[in-house]
C-alpha positions as CSV (number, residue, x, y, z in Angstrom):
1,X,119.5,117.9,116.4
2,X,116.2,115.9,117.0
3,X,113.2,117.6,117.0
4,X,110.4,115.3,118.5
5,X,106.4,117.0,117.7
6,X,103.1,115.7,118.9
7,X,100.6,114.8,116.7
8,X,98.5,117.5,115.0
9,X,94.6,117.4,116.4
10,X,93.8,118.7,113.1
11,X,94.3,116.3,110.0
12,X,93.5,116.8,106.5
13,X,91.6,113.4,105.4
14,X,93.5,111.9,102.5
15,X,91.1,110.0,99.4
16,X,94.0,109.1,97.6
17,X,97.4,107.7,98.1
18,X,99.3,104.2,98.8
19,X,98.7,102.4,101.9
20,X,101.2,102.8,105.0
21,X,104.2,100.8,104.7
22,X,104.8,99.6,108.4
23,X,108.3,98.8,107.5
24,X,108.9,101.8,106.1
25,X,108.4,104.0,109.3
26,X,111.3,105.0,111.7
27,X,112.2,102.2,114.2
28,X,111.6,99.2,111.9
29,X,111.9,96.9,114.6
30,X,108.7,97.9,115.9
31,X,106.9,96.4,112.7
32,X,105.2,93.4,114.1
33,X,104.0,95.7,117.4
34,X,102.6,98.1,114.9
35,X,101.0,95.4,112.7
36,X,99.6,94.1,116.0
37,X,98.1,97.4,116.9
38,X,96.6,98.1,113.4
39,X,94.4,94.4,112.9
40,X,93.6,95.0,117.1
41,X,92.4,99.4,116.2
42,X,91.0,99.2,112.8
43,X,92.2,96.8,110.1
44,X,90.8,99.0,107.4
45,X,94.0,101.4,108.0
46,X,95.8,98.4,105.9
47,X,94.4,99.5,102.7
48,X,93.5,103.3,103.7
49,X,95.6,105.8,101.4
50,X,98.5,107.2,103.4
51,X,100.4,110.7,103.0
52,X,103.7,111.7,104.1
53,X,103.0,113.4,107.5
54,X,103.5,117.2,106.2
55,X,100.4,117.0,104.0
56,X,98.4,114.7,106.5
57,X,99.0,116.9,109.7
58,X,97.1,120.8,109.4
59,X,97.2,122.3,112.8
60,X,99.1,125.4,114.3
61,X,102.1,124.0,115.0
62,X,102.5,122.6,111.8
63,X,101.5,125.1,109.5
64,X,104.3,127.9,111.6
65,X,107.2,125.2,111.5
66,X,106.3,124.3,107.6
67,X,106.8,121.0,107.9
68,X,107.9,120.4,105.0
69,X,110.3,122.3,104.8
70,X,112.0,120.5,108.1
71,X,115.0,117.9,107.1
72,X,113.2,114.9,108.1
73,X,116.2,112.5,109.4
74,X,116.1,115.2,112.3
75,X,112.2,115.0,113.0
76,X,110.2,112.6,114.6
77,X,106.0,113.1,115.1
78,X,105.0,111.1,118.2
79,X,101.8,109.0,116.9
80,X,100.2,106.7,119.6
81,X,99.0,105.2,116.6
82,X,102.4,104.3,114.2
């Protein structure tokens, strides 16, 4: 079963982590689109820290499905962003 979420409005602001790995998220063949999209929104998200999305994302939804909890080869979070 696929379970496809929105993105969470509310979002815990990470100081620490490594950066995103673009070719590390779902649908690797999007890597250059996404690269594309990151220097043309803000190229600073490059070096930004990154957090797996169950400790990035804190709203309602979220916190009742405990994300983290979720086998994550069955979920997908729909970021206009990534």
């Amino acid at each position: 079963m696929l379970v496809l979420l929105p993105p969470s409005q509310g979002k815990s602001a990470p100081d620490r982590g490594r950066r995103a790995g673009l070719s590390t998220l779902v649908y690797p063949r999007l890597r250059e689109p996404r690269e594309r999209l990151v220097e043309a929104v803000d190229p600073g998200l490059r070096t930004a820290p990154a957090v797996p999305a169950a400790e990035l994302y804190t709203g309602v939804l979220f916190a009742a499905l405990r994300l983290a909890d979720l086998p994550w080869d069955g979920v997908l979070i729909a970021s206009a962003l990534w």
